[in-house]
CHARMM-style PDB file with segment names, atoms N, HN, CA, C and O in Angstrom:
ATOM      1  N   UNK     1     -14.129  14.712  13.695  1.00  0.00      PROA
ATOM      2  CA  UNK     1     -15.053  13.835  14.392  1.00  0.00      PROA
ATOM      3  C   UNK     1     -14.360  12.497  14.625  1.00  0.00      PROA
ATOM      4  O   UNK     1     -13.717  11.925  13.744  1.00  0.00      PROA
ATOM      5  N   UNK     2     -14.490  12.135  15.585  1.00  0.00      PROA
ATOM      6  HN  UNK     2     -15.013  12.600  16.300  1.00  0.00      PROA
ATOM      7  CA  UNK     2     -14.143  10.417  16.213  1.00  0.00      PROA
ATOM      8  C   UNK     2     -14.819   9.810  16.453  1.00  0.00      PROA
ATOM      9  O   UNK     2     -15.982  10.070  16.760  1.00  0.00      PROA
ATOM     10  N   UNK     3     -13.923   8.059  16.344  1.00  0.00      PROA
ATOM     11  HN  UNK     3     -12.977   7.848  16.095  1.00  0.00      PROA
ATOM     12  CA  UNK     3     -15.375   7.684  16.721  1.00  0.00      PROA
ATOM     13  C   UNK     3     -14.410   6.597  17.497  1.00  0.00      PROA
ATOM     14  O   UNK     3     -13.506   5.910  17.022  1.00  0.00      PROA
ATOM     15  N   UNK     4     -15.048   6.694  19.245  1.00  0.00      PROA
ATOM     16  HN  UNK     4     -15.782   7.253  19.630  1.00  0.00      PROA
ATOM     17  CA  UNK     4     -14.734   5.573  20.090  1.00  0.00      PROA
ATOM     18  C   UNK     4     -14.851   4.593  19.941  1.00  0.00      PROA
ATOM     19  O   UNK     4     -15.949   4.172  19.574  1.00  0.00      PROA
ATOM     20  N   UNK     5     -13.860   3.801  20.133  1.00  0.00      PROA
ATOM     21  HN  UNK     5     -12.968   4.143  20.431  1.00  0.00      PROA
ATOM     22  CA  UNK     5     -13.769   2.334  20.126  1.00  0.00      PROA
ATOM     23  C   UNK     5     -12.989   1.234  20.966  1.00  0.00      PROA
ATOM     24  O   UNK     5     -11.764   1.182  20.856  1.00  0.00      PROA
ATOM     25  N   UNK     6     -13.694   0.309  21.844  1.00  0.00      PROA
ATOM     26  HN  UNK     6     -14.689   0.351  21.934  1.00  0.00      PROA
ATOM     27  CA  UNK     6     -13.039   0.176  22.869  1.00  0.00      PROA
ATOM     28  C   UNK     6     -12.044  -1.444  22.129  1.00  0.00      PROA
ATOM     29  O   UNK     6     -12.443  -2.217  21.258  1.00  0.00      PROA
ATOM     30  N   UNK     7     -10.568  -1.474  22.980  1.00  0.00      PROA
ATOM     31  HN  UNK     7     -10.244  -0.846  23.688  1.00  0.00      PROA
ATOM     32  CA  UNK     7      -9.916  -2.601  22.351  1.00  0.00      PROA
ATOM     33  C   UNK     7     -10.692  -4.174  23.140  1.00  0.00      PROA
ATOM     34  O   UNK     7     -11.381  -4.181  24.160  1.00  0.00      PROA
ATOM     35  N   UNK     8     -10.460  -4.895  22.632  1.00  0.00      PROA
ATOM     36  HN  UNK     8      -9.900  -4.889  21.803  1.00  0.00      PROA
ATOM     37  CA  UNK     8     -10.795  -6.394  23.115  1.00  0.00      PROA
ATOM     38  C   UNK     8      -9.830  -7.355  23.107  1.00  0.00      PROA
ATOM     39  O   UNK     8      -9.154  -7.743  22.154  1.00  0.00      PROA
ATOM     40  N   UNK     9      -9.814  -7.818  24.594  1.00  0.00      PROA
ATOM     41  HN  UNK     9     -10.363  -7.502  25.368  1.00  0.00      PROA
ATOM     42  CA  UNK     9      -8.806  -9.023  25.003  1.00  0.00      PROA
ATOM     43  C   UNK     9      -9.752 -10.379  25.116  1.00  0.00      PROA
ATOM     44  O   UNK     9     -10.676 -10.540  25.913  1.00  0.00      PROA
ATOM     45  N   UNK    10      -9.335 -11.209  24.221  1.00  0.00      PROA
ATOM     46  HN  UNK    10      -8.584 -11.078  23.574  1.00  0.00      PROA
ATOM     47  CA  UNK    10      -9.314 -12.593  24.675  1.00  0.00      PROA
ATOM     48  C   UNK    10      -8.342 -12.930  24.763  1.00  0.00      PROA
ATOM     49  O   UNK    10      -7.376 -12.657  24.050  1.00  0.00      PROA
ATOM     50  N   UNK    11      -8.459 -14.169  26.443  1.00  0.00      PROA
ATOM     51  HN  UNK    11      -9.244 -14.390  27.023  1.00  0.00      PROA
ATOM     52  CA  UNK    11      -7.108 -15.019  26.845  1.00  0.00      PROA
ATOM     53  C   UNK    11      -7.787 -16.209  26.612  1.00  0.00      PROA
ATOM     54  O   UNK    11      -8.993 -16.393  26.783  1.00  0.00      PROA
ATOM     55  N   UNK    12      -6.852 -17.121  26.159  1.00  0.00      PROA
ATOM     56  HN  UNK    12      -5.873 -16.972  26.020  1.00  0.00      PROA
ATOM     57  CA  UNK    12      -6.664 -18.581  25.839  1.00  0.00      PROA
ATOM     58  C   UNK    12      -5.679 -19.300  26.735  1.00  0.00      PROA
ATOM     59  O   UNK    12      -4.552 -18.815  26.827  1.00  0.00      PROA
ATOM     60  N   UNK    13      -5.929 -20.232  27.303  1.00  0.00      PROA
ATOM     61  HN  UNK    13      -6.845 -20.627  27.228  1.00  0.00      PROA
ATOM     62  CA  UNK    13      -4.900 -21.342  28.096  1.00  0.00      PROA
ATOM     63  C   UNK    13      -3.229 -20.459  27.056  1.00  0.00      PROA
ATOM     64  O   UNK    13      -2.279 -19.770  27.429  1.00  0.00      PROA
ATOM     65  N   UNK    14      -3.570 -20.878  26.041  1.00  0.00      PROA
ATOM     66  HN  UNK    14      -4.341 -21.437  25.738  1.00  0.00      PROA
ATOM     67  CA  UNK    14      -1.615 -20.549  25.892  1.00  0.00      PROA
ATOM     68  C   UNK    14      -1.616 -19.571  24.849  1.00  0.00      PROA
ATOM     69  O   UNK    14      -0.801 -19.923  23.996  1.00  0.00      PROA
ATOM     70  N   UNK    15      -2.240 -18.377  24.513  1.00  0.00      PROA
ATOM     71  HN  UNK    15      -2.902 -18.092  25.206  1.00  0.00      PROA
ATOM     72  CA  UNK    15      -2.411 -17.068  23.829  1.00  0.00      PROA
ATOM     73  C   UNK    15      -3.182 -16.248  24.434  1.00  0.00      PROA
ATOM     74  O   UNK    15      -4.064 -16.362  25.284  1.00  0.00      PROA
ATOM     75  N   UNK    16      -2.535 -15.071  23.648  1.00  0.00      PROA
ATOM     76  HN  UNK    16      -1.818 -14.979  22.957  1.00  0.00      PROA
ATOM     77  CA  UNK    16      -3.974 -14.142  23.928  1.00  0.00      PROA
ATOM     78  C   UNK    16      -4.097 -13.419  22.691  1.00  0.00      PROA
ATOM     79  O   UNK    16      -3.029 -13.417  22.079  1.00  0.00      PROA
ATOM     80  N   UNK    17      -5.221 -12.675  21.989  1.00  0.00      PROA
ATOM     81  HN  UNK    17      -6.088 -12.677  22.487  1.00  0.00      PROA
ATOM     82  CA  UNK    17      -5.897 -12.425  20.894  1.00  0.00      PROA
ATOM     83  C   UNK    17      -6.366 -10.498  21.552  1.00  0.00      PROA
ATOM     84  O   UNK    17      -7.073 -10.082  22.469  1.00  0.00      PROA
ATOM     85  N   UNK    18      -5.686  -9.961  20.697  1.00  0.00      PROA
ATOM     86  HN  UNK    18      -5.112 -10.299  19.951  1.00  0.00      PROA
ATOM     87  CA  UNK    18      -6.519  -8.661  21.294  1.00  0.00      PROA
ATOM     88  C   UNK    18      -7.373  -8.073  19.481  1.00  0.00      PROA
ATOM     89  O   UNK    18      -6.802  -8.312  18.416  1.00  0.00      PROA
ATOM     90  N   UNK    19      -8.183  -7.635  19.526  1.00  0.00      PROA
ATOM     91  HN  UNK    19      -8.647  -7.441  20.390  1.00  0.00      PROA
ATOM     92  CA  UNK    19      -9.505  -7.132  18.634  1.00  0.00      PROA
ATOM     93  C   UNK    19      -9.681  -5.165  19.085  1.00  0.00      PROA
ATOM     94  O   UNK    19      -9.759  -4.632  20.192  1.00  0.00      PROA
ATOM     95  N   UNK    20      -9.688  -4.475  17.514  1.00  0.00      PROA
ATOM     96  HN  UNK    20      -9.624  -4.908  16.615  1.00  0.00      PROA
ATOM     97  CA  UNK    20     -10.043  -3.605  17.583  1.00  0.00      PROA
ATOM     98  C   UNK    20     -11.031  -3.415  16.477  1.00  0.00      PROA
ATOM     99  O   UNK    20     -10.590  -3.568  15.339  1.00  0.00      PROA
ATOM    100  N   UNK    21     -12.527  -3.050  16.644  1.00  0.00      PROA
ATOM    101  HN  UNK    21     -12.886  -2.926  17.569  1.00  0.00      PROA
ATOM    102  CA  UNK    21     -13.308  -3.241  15.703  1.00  0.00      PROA
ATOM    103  C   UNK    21     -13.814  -1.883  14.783  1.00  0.00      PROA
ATOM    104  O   UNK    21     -14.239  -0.920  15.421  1.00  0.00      PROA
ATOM    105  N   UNK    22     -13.778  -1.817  13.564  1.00  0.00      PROA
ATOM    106  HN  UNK    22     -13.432  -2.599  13.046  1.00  0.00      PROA
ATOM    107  CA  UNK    22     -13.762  -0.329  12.987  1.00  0.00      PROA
ATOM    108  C   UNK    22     -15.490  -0.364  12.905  1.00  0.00      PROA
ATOM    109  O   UNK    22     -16.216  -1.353  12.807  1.00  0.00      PROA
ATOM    110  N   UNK    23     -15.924   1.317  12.996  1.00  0.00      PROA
ATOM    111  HN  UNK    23     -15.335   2.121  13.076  1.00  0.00      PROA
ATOM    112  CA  UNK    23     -17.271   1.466  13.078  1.00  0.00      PROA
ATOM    113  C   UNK    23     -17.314   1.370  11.706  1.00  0.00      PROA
ATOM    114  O   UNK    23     -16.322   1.693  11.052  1.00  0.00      PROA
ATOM    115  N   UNK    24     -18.618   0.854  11.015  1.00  0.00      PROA
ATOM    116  HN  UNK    24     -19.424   0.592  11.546  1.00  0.00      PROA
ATOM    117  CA  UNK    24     -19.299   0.595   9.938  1.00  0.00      PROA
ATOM    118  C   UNK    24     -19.068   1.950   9.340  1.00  0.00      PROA
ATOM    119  O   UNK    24     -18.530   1.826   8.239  1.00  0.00      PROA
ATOM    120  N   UNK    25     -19.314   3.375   9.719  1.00  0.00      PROA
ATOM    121  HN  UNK    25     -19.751   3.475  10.613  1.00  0.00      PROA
ATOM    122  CA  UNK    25     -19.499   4.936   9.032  1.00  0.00      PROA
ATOM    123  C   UNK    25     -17.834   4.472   8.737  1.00  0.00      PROA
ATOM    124  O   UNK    25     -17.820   4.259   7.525  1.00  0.00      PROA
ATOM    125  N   UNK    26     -16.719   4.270   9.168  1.00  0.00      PROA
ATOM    126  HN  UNK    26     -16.730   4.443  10.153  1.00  0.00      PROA
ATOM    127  CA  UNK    26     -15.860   4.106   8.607  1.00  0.00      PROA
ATOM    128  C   UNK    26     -14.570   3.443   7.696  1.00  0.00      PROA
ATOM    129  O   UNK    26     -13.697   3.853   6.931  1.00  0.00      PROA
ATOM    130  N   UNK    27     -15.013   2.193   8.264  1.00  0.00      PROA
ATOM    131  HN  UNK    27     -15.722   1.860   8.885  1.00  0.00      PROA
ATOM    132  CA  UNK    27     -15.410   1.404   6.981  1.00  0.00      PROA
ATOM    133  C   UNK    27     -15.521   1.952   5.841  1.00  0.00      PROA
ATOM    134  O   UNK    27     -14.590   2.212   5.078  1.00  0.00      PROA
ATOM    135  N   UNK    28     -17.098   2.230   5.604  1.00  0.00      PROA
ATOM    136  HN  UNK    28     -17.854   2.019   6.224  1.00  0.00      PROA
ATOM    137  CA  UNK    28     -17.332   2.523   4.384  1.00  0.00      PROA
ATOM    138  C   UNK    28     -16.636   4.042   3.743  1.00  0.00      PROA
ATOM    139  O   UNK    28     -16.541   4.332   2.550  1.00  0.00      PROA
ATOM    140  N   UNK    29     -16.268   4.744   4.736  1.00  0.00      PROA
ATOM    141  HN  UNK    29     -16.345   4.509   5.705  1.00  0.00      PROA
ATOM    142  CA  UNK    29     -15.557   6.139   4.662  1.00  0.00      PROA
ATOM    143  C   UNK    29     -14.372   5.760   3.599  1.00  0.00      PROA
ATOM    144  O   UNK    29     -14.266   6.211   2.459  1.00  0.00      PROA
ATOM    145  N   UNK    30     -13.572   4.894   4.196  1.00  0.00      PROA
ATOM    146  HN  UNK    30     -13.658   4.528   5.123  1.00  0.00      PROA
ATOM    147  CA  UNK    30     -12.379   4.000   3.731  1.00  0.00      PROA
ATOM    148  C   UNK    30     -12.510   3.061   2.642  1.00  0.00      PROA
ATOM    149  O   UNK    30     -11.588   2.503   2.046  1.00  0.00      PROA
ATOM    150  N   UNK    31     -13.636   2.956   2.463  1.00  0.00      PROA
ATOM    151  HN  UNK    31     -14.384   3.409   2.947  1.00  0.00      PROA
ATOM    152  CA  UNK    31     -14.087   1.706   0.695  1.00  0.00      PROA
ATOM    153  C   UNK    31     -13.663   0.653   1.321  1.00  0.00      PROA
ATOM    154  O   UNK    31     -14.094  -0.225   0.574  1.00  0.00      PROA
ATOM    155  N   UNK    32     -13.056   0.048   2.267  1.00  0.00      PROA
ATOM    156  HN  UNK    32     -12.705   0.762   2.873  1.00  0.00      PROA
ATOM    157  CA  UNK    32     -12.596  -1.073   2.869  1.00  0.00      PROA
ATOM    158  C   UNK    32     -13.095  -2.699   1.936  1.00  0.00      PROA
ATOM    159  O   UNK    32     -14.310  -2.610   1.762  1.00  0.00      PROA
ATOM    160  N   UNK    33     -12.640  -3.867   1.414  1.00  0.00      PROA
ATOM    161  HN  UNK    33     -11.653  -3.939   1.555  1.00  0.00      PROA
ATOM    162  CA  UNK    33     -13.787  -4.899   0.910  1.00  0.00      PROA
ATOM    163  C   UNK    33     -12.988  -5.762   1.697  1.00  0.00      PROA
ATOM    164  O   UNK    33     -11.812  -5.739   2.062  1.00  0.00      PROA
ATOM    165  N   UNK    34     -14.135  -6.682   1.892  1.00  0.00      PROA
ATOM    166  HN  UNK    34     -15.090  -6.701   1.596  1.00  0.00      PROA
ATOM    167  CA  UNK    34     -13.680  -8.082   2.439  1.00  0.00      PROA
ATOM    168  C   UNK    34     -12.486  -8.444   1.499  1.00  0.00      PROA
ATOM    169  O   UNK    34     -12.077  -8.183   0.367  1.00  0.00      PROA
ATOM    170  N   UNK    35     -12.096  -9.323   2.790  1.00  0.00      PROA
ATOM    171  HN  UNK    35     -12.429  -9.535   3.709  1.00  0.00      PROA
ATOM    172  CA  UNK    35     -10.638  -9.669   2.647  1.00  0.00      PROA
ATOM    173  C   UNK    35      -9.885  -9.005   2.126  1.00  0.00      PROA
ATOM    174  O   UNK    35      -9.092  -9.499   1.325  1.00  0.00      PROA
ATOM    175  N   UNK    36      -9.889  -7.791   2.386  1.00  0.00      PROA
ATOM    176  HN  UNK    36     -10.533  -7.390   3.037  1.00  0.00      PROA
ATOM    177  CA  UNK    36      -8.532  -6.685   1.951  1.00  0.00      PROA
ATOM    178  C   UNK    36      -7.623  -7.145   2.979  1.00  0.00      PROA
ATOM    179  O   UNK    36      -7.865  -7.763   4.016  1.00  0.00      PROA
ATOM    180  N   UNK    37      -6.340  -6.655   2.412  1.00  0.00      PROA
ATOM    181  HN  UNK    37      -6.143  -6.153   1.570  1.00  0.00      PROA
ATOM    182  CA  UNK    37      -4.924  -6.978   3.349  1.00  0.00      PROA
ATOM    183  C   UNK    37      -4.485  -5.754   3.504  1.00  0.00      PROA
ATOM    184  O   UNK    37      -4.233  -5.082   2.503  1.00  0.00      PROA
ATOM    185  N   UNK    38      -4.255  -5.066   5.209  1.00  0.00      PROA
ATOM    186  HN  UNK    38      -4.459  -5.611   6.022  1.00  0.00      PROA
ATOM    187  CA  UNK    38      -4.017  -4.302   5.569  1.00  0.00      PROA
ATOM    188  C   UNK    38      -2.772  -4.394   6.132  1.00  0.00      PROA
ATOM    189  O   UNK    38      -2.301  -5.483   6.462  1.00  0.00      PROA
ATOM    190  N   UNK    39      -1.888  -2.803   6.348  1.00  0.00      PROA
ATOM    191  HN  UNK    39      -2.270  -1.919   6.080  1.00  0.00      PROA
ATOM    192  CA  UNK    39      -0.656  -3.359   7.151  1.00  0.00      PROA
ATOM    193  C   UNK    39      -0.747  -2.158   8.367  1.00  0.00      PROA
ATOM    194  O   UNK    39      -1.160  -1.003   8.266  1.00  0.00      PROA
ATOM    195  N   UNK    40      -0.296  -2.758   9.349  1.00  0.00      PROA
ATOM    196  HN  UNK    40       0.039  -3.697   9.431  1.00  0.00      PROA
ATOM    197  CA  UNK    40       0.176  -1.695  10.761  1.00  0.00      PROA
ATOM    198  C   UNK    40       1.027  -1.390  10.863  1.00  0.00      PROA
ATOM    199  O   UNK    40       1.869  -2.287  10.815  1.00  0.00      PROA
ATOM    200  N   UNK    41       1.631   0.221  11.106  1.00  0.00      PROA
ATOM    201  HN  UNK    41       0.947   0.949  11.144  1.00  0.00      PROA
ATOM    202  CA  UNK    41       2.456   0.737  11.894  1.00  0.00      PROA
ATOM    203  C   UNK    41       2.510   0.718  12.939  1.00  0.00      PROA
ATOM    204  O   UNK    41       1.377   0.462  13.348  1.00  0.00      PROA
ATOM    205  N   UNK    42       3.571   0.909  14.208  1.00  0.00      PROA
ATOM    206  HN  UNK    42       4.492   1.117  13.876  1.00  0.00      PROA
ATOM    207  CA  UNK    42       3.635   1.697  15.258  1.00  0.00      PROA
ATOM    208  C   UNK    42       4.454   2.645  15.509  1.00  0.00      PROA
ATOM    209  O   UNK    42       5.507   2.439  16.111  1.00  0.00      PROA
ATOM    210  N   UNK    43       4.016   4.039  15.002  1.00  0.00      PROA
ATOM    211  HN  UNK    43       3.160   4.207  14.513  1.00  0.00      PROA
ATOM    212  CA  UNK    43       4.802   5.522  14.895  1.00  0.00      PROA
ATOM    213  C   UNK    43       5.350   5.138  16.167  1.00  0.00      PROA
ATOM    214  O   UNK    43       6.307   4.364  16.167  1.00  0.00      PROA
ATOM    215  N   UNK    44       4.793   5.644  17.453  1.00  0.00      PROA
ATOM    216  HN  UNK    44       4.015   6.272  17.453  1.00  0.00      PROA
ATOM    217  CA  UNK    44       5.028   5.922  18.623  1.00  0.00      PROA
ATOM    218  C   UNK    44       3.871   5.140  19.582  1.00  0.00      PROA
ATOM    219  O   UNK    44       3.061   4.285  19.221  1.00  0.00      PROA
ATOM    220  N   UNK    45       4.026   5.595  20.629  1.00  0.00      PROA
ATOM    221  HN  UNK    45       4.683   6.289  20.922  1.00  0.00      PROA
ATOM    222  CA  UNK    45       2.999   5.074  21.812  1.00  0.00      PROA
ATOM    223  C   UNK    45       1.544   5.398  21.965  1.00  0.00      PROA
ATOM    224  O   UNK    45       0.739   4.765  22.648  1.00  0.00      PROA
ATOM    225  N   UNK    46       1.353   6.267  21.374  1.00  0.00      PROA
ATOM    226  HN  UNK    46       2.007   6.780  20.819  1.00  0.00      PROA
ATOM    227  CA  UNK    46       0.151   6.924  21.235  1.00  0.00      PROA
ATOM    228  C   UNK    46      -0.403   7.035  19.453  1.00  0.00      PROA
ATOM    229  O   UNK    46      -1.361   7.743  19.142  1.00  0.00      PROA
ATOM    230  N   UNK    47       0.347   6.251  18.478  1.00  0.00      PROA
ATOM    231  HN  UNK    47       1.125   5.676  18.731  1.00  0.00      PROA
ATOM    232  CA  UNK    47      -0.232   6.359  17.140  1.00  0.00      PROA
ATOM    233  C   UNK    47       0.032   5.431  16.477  1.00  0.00      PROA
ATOM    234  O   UNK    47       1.227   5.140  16.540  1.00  0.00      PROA
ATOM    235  N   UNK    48      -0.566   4.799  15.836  1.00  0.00      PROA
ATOM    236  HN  UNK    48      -1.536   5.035  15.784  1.00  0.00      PROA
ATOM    237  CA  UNK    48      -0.683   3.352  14.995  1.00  0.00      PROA
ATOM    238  C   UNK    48      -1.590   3.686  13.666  1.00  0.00      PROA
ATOM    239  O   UNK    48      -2.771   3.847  13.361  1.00  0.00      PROA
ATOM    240  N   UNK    49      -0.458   3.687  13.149  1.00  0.00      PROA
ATOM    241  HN  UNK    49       0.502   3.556  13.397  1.00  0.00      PROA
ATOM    242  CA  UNK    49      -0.914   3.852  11.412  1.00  0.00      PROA
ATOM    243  C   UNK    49      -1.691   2.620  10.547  1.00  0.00      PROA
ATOM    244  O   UNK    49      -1.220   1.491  10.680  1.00  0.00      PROA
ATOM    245  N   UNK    50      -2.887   2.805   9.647  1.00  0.00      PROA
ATOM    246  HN  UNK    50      -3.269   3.723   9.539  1.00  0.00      PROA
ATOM    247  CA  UNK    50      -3.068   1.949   9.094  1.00  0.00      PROA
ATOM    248  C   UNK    50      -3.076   2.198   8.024  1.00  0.00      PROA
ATOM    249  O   UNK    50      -3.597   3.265   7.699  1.00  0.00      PROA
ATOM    250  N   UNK    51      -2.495   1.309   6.981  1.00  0.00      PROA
ATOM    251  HN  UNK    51      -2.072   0.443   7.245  1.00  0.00      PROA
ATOM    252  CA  UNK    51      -2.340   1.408   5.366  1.00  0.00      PROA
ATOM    253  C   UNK    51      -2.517   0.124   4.425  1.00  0.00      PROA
ATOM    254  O   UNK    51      -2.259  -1.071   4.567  1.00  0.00      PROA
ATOM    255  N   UNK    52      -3.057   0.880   3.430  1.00  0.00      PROA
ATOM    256  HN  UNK    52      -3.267   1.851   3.315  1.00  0.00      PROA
ATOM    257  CA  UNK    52      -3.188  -0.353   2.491  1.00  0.00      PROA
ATOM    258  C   UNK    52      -1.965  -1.034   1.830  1.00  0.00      PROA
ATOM    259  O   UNK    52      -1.294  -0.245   1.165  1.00  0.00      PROA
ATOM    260  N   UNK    53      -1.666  -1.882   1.845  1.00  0.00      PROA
ATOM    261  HN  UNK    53      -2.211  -2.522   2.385  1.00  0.00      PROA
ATOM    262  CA  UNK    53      -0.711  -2.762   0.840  1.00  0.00      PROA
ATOM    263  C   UNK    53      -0.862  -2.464  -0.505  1.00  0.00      PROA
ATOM    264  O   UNK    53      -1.990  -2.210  -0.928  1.00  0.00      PROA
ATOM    265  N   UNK    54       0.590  -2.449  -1.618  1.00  0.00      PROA
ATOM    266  HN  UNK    54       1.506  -2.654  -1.274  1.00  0.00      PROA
ATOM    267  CA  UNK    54       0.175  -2.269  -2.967  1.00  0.00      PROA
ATOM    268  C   UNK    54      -0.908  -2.898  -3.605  1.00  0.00      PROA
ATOM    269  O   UNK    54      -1.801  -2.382  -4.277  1.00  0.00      PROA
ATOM    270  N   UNK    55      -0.686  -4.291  -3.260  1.00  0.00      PROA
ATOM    271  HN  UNK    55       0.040  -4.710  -2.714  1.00  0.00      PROA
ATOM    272  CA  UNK    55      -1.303  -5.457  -3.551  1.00  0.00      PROA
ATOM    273  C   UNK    55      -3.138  -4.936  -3.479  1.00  0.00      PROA
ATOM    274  O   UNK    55      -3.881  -4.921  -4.460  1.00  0.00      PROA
ATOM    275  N   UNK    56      -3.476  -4.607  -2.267  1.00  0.00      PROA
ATOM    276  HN  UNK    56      -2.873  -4.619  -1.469  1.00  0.00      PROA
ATOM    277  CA  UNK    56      -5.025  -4.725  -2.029  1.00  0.00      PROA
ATOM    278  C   UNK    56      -5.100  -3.523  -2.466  1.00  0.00      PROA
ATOM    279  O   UNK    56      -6.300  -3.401  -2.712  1.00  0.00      PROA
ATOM    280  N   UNK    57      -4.716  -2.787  -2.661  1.00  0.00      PROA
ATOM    281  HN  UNK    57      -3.741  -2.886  -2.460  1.00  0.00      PROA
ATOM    282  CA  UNK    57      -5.054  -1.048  -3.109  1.00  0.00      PROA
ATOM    283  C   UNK    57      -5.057  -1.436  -4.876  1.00  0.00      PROA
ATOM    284  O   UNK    57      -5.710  -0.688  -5.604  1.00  0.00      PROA
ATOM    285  N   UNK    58      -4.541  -2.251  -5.304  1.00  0.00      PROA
ATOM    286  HN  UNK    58      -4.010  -2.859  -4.713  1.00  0.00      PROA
ATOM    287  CA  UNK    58      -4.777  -2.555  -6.837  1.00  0.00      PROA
ATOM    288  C   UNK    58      -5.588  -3.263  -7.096  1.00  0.00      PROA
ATOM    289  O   UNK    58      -5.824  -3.429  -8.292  1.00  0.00      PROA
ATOM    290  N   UNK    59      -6.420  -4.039  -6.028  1.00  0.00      PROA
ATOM    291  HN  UNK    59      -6.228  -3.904  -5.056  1.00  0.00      PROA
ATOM    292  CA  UNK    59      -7.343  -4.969  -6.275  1.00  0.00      PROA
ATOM    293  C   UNK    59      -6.637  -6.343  -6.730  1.00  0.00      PROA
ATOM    294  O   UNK    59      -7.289  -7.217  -7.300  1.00  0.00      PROA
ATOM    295  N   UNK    60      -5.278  -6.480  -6.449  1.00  0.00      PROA
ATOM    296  HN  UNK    60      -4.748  -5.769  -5.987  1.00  0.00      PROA
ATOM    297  CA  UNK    60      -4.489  -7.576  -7.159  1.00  0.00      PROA
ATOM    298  C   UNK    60      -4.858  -8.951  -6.281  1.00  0.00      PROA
ATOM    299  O   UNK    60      -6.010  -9.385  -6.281  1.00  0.00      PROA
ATOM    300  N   UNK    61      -3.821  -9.575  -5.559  1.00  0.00      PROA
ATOM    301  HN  UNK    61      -2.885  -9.223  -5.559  1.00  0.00      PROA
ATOM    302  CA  UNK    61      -4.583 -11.308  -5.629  1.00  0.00      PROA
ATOM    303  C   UNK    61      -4.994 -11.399  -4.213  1.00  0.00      PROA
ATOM    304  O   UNK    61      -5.777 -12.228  -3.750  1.00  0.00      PROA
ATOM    305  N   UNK    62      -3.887  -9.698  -3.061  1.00  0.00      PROA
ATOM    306  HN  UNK    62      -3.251  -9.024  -3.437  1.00  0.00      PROA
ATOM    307  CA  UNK    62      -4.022 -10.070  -1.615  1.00  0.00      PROA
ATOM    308  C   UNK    62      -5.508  -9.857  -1.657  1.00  0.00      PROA
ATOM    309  O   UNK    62      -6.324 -10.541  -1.040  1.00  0.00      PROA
ATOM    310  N   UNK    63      -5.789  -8.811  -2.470  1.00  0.00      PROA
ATOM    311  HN  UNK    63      -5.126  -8.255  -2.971  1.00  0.00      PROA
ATOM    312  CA  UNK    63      -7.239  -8.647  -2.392  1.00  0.00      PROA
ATOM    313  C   UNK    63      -8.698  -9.375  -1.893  1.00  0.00      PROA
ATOM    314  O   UNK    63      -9.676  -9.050  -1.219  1.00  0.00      PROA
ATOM    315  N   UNK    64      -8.242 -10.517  -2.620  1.00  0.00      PROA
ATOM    316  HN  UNK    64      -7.447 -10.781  -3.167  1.00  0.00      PROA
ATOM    317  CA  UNK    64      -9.449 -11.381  -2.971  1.00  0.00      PROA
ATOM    318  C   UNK    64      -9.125 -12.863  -2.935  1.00  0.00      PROA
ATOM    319  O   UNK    64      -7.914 -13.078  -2.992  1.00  0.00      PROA
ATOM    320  N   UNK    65      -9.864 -13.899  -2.857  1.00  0.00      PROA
ATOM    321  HN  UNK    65     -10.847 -13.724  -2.810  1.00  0.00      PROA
ATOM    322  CA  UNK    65      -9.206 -15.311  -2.529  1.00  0.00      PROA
ATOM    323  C   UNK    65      -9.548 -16.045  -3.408  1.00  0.00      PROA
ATOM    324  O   UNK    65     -10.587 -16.110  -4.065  1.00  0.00      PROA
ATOM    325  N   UNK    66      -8.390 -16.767  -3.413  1.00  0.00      PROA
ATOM    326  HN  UNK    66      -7.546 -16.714  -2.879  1.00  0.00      PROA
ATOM    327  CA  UNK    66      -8.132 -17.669  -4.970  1.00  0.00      PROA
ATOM    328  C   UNK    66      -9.164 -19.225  -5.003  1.00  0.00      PROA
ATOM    329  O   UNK    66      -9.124 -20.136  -4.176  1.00  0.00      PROA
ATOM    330  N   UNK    67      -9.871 -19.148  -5.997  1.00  0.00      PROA
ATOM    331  HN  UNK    67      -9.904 -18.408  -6.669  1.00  0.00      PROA
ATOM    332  CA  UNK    67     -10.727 -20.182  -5.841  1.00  0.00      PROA
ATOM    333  C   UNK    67      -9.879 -21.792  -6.096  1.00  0.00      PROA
ATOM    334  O   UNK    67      -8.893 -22.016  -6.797  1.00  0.00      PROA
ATOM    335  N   UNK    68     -10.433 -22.445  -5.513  1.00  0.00      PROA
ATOM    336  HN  UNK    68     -11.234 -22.263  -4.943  1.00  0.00      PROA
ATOM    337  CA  UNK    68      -9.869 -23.810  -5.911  1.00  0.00      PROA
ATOM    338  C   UNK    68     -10.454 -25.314  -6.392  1.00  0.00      PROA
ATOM    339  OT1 UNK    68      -9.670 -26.229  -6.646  1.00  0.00      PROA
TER     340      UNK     68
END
């Protein structure tokens, strides 16, 4: 099962910002928590890997934000 998701461009005078937003069913599929630190692949042209970092997969410091 898939689940569509369309990409998003914002342009700025001197950037541009593109957004891909994960559906909530997967998300939670994934245990995902705020402010986890994720990393991207790009296998090829057609596949983009996503994986957790040691760090956020241990719950260690990328995890979560350091109070001050």
């Amino acid at each position: 099962m898939g689940y569509p998701t369309r990409v998003q461009l914002i342009r700025r005078k001197a950037s541009q910002q593109w957004y891909v937003n994960f559906p909530a069913a997967l998300a939670q599929a994934m245990e995902f928590r705020k402010g986890e630190v994720i990393e991207w692949a790009v296998l090829d042209r057609d596949t983009l890997l996503l994986r957790r970092t040691a760090c956020a997969d241990a719950g260690g410091p990328a995890a979560r934000k350091k109070k001050r």
